[in-house]
N, C-alpha and C positions, 0 to 999 in steps of 0.2 A: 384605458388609454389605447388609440391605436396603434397599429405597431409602426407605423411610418412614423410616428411621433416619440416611441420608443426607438428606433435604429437613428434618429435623428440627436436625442439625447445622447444614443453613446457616441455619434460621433464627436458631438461640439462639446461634450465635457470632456471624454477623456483624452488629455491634450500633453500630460507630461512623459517623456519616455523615459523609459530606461532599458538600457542595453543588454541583451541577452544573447548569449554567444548560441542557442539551439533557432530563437524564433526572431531573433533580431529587434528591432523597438518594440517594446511591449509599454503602452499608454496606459496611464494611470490618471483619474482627475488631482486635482492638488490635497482635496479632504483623503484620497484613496492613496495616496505618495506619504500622507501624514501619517497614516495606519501604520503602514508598511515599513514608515521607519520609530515605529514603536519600540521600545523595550523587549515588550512579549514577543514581536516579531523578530527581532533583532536575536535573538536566542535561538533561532532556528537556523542562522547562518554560522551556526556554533555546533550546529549537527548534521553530519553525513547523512545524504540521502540512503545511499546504501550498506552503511553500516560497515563492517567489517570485507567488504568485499574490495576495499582498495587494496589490502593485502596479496589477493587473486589478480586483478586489473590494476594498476598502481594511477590509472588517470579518472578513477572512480571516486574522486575526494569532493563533487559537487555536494552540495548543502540541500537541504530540505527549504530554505528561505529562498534560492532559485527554482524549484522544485515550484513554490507556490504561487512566486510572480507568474511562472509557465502555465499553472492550471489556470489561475485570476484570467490569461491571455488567451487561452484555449476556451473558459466559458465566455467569455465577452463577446468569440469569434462563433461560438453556438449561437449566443441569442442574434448575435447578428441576421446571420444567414437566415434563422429562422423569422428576426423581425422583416428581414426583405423580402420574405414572400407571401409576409403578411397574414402570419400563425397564429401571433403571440396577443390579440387583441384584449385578451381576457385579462393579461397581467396589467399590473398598476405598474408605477415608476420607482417606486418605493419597495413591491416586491421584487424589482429585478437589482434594485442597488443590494439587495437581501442576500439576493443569489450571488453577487458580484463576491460580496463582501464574505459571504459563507467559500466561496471560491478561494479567494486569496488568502483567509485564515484559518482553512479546515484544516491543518496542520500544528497548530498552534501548540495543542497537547500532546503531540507524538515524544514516546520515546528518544533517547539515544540508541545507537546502535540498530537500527533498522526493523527489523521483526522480532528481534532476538529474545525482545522479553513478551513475546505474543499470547503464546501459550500461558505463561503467569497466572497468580491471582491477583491481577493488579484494576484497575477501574478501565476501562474503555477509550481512549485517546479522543475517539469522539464527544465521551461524555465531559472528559477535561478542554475538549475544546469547547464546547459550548460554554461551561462555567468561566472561563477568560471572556467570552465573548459577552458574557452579559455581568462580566466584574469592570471594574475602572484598573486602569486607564483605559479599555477596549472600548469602552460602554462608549463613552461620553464621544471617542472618536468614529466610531460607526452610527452615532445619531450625527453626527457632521456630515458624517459620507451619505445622508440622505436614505438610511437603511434601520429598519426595527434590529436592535439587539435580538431581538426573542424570536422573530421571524429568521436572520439567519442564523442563530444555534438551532432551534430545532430543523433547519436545513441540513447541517449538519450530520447533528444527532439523530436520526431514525429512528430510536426510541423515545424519544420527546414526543408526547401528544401533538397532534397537528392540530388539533382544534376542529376538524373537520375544513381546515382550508385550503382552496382549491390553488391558490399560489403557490403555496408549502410544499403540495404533495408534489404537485408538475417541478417544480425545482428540483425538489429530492432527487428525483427520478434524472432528469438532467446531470445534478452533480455525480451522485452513485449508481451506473447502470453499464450494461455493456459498453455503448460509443460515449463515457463520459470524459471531462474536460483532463480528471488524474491518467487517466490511463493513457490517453493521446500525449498529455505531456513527459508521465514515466519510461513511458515505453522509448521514447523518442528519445528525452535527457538521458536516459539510463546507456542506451546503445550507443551514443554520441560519447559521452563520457569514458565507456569501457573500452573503446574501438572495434566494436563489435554490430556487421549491419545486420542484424536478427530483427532489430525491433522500428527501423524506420513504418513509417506507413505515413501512405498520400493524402494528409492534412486536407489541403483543399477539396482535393474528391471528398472525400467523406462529408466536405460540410456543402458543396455543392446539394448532393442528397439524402440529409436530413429533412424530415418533418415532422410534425404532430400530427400522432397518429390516434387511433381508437381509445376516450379514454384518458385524452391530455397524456397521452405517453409519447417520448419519442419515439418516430420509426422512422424508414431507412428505405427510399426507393426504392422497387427490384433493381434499377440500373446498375445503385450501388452495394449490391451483394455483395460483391469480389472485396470490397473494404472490410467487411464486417470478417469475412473469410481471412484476409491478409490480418486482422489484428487478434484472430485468435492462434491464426499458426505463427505468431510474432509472438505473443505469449507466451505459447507453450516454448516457443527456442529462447526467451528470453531466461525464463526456469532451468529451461537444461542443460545451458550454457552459464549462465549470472546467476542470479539469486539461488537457487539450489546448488550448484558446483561443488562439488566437494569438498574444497578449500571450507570455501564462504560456511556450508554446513557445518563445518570442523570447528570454527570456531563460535558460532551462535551457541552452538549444542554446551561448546565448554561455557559460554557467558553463562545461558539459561539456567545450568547445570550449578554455578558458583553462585545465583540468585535466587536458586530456588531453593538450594539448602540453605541459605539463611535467610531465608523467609520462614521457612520452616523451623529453625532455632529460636526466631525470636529476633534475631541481630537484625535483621533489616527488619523495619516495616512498610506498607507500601507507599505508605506515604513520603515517605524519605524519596520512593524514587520518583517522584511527581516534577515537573519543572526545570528539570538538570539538561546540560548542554553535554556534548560526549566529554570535555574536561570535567566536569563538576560529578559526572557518571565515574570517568577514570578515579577520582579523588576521593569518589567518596568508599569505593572498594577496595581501592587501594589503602586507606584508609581505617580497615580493618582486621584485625589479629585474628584471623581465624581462617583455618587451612584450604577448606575449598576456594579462597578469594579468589586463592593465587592461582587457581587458572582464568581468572578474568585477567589478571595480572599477566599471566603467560601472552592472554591473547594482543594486548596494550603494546606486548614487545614484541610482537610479531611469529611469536613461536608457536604454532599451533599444529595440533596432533595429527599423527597420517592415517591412513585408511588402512584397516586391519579385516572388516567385510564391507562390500554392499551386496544387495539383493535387493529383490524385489518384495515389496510391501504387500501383502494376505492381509484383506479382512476374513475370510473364513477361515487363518490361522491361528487360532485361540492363544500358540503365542508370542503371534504380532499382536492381536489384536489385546492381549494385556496390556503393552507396551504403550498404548496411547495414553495411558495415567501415568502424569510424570511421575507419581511417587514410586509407583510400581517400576517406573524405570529404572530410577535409585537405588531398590532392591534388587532388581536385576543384573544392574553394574557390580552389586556386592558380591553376587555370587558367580557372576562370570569373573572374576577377579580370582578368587577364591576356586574354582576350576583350574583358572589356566596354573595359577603359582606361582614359584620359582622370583616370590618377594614382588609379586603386582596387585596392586593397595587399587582401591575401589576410585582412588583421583587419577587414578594414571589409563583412565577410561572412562569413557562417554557411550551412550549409544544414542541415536539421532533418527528419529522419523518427523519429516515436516509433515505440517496441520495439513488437513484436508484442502486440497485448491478446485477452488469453482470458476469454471468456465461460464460465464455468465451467458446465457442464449435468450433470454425472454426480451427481443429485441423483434415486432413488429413488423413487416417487410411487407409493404404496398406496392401490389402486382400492378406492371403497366396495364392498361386498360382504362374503359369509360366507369366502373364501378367503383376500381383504386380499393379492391377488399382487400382485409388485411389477414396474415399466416403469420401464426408465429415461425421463428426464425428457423427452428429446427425442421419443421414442413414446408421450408421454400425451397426454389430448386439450388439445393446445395450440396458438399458432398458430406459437410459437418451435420450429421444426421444425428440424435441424441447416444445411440451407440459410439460414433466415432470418437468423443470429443468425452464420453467416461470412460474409453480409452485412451483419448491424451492423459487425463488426469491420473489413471492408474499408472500408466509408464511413467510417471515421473516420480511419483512414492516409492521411498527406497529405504529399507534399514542398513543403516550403516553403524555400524565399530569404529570408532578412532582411539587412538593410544598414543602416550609420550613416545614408545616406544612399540615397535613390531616384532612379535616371535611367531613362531612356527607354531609354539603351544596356546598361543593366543589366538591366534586365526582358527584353530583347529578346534578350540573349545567354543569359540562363539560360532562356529558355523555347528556344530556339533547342541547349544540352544536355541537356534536360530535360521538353522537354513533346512 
């Protein structure tokens, strides 16, 4: 299908709006309005985009189902620009309703409470979105919206076989990659939300130069460096301000920490947490007679533990670098507990290293000129050189201590394992 024929379709179908205080009408066709106000979908406006952080920012209560209309508006507003300059020739109409439809429901499976249960042994968010997408009621309404079930789950999902299809992978890459449709709408909804301008970045510049580059991958005009540049140091201050914050880490660490010991007893299993809204997550821990809960419980009422150390995170410290096995963290807390003393029980501490963060760079950058060759992003003229930017990532890894409670002999023994 050409792609004027493609930029043509999205304009004369999607025709219904709905209102969005970050992008303002965001258009939906009427089969893609029906999705949207599904069941399954309707469960995500039941969950905080970011989790526990409204406790830190108190105007951070947006929902994961605005979150998704925002991505659905941000990919539509990719294929766009890219079907206007007449890229996309290759795609059918059917593999872009794929992509629309993997846009607006790639959330479907996410957790409550933000990242908090990441680290888990739980199933892949990805891979429960895909199974909603190719279960009923999803099913029957994404063959309305003109889109294969199967074609957008394993858009999705990444680990789904592509079949060797050339739609599949070009979307993927679209959906999940450095300038994808989540992270334009995260970054944007998230800083909007918190009142915090860390994380704006200039929507339209960015899609002005986009193209398809070497490879059916997206790439990124030289013009438009400075985009690619402005959303990765958006990133990083989004991290070091929001989602890592010390608050925010205080309390994932206690969720994680009350979830992962009873997973580990037997009391939870993971299947229990599959499908839950943040009430149905509160009820169902609350829910249970067993003493770690109750720091999930603490975190529900707003009490959450203060900082006793941070430092900075060592891989070549054998023991930080134990610490990234949650069990080992568990044993850890036991015996920094047991250190300090003076009646401090192994709940009345946490210790918290967030997962590994990737800076994503394998973003393409077609140098102005009559040849248009392409560099990857790290060898174009920028200042984000692959050194600098695994130094953003290491400065924001941090071991932190948190406690019900702060003493003198607590601080003094965890730095005393730890620093």
């Amino acid at each position: 299908m050409s792609s004027a024929d493609l930029l043509h379709f999205l304009a004369s179908t999607l025709t219904e709006p709905i209102r969005d205080p970050v992008w303002g009408n965001v258009f939906l066709s009427p089969a893609l309005e029906r999705l949207a106000s599904s069941v399954p979908f309707a469960k995500l406006g039941r969950i905080k985009q970011l989790g526990p952080a409204y406790l830190v920012y108190p105007g951070a209560t947006h929902t994961r189902r605005a979150h998704s209309i925002g991505v659905f508006h941000m990919a539509r507003r990719i294929a766009s620009a890219l079907s206007a300059k007449g890229q996309l020739d290759f795609c059918s109409r059917e593999g872009l309703q794929s992509y629309l439809v993997a846009a607006l429901c790639h959330d479907l499976g996410h957790f409550p409470y933000a990242h908090s249960l990441k680290e888990l042994p739980l199933e892949a968010h990805e891979a429960l979105t895909a199974r909603d997408i190719r279960s009923e009621p999803l099913r029957s309404l994404v063959l309305e919206a003109g889109a294969d079930p199967e074609a957008a789950a394993a858009i999705v999902d990444q680990d789904t076989d592509d079949g060797g299809n050339r739609e599949i992978r070009f979307f993927r890459g679209l959906l999940s990659g450095v300038l994808d449709p989540d992270k334009l709408d995260y970054l944007n909804r998230d800083a909007f939300f918190c009142g915090v301008p860390y994380g704006l970045q200039d929507s339209d510049f960015i899609l002005q130069r986009l193209a398809v580059g070497p490879g059916d991958t997206l790439a990124m005009e030289e013009r438009g460096l400075m985009s690619v540049e402005s959303l990765l140091f958006s990133k990083y201050l989004m991290y070091r301000s929001v989602y890592w914050h010390k608050g925010v880490r205080s309390a994932t660490a206690m969720i994680k920490k009350a979830v992962l010991m009873a997973l580990n007893e037997g009391i939870l299993q993971p299947e229990n947490l599959y499908g839950l809204d943040d009430d149905g997550f509160y009820a169902k821990l609350r829910g249970i007679s067993y003493p770690p809960c109750a720091l999930a419980a603490s975190v529900f009422e707003g009490r959450i533990y203060s900082t006793v150390l941070d430092i900075s995170f060592s891989e070549l410290d054998e023991r930080h670098h134990g610490l990234l096995n949650l069990n080992n963290r568990l044993k850890a807390e036991k015996e920094l507990a047991a250190e300090a003393g003076k009646g401090i029980g192994s709940l009345d501490l946490v210790i918290d290293i967030p997962e590994a963060i990737s800076f994503e760079t394998d973003l393409p950058v077609l140098l102005d000129g009559p040849e248009r060759c392409a560099l990857p992003f790290p060898q174009s003229p920028t200042v984000f050189t692959a050194p600098v930017i695994a130094d953003f990532a290491r400065s924001l890894r941090r071991i932190r201590v948190f406690a019900r409670e702060g003493s003198v002999d607590l601080a003094a023994a965890a730095m005393g394992m730890f620093g």
